[in-house]
C-alpha positions in Angstrom: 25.5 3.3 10.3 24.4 7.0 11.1 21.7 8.9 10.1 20.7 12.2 9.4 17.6 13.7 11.5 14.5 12.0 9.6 12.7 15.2 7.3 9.0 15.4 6.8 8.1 15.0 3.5 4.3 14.8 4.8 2.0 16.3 7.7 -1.6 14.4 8.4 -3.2 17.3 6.0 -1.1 16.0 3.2 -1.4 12.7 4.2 -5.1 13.0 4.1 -5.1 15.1 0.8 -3.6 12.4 -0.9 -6.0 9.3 0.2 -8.9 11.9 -0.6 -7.3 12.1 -3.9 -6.4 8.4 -4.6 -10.3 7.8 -3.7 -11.4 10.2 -6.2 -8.8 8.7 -8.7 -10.0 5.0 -7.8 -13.2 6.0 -9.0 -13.1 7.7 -12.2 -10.7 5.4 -13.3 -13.2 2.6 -12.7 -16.4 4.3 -13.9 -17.9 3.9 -9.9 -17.5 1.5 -7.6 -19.6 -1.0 -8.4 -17.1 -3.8 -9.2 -14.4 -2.5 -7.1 -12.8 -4.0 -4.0 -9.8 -2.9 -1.6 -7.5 -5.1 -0.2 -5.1 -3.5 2.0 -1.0 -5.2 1.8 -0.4 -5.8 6.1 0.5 -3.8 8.0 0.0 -0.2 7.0 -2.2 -1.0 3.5 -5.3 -2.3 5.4 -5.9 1.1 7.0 -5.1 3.0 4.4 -7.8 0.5 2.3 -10.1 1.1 5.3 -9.8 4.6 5.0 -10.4 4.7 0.6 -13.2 2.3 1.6 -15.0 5.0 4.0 -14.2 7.8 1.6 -15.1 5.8 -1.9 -18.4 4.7 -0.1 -19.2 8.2 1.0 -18.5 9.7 -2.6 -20.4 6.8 -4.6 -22.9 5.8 -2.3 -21.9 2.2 -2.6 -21.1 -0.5 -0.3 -17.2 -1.8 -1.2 -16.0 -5.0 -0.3 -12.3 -4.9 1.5 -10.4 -7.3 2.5 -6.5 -7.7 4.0 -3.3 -9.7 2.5 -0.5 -11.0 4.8 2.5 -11.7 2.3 4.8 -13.0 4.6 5.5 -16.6 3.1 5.2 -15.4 -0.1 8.2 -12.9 0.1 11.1 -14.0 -2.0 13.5 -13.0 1.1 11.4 -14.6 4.0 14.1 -17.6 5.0 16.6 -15.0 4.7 15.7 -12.7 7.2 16.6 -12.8 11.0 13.7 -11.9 12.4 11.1 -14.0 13.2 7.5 -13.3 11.1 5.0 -12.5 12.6 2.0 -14.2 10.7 -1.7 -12.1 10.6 -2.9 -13.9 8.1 -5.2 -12.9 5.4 -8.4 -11.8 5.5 -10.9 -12.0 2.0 -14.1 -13.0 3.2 -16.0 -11.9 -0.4 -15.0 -13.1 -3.7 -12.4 -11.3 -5.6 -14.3 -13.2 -9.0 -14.6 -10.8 -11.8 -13.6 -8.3 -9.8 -11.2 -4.9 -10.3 -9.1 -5.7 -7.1 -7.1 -2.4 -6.3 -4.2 -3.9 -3.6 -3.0 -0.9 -1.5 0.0 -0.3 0.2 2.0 2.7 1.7 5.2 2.8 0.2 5.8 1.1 -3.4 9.9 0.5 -3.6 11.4 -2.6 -5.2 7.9 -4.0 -6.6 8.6 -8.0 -4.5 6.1 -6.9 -1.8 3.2 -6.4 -4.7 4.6 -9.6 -6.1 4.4 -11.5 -3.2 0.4 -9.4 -2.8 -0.7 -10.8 -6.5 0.6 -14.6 -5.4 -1.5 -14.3 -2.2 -4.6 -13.0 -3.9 -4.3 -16.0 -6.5 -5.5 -18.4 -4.1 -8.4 -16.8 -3.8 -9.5 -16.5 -7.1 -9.4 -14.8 -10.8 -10.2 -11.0 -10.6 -10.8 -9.1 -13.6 -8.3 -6.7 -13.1 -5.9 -5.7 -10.4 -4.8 -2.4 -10.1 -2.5 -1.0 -7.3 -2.7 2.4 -5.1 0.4 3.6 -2.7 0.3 6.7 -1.0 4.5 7.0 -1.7 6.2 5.7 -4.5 9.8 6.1 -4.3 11.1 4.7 -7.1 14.1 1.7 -7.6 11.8 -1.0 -9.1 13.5 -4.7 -9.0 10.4 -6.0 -10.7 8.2 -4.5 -13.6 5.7 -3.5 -11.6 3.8 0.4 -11.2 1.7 2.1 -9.4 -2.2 2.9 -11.0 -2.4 5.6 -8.2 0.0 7.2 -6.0 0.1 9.8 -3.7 3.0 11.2 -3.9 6.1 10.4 -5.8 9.2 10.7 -3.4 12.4 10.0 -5.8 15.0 8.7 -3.4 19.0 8.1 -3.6 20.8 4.8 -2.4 20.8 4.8 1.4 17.9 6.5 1.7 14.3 5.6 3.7 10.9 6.3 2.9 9.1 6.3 6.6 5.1 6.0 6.6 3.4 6.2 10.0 -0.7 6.1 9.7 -2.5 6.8 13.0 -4.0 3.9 13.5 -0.8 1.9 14.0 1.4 4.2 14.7 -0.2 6.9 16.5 -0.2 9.9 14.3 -0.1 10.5 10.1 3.8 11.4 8.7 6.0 10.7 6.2 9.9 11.3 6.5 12.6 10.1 4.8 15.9 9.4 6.2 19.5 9.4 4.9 21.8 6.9 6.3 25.3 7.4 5.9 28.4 4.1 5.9 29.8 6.7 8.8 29.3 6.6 12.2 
């Protein structure tokens, strides 16, 4: 399978534009913080959580509880995949009780990943709400499931991939997307 040369679609600036935006977002929507909590979808959700955490604490001067999902056994395609998973595990130390629980992930495609985040966060309670933030959304649901804040909306074609690197996995902030051809 070939592919074409990967094209930005985001520097850092615009990377950080957008998480400065989805913060602000995140809390008019919710009238503050005060019953909000982040919980980041592994592996590049948690710092992009961590990172609307800082921000939403800065702007509303209130302490917001965060926590992390890992959704590996709850994906619908987990047995058939050939790699081996590696498990994290997931981290909610506070109570997602009555809480507006906004799960956040970097790229929001077929909808089974949020699927497989809302069966996870069911074990650990009932929260009043659960809204979702993505920094790309680029479209071709499988599963009736949207985005309550995106960054940015990347429409995409059939052999075509979204690529988020965040700085604190991956060494640097960027988007591209990729066209892979049948061709070689």
């Amino acid at each position: 399978m070939a592919s074409t040369r990967p094209k930005q679609v985001m520097d850092s600036t615009a990377v950080n534009r957008s998480v400065t935006r989805l913060a602000h977002e995140i809390l008019e929507r919710n009238g503050g913080a005060d019953q909000l909590m982040l919980v980041g979808i592994l592996t590049r959700g948690e710092p992009l959580a961590k990172r609307l955490r800082s921000l939403i604490q800065k702007i509303a001067e209130v302490e917001v509880p965060m926590g992390s999902v890992d959704i590996t056994f709850h994906r619908d395609d987990f047995r058939d995949r050939l790699v081996v998973p590696q498990v994290k595990g997931t981290d909610i130390n506070d109570s997602i009780d009555d809480k507006v629980v906004v799960l956040v992930d970097d790229v929001l495609f077929t909808g089974r990943t949020i699927r497989a985040a809302m069966d996870e966060l069911n074990a650990f309670g009932r929260p009043n709400q659960v809204q979702l933030a993505v920094l790309v959304d680029r479209g071709h649901r499988e599963l009736p499931i949207r985005a309550d804040f995106v960054g940015k909306n990347i429409p995409t074609h059939e052999g075509e991939h979204v690529e988020v690197r965040l700085k604190e996995v991956d060494g640097k902030d960027l988007v591209t997307l990729t066209h892979y051809s049948e061709e070689g």
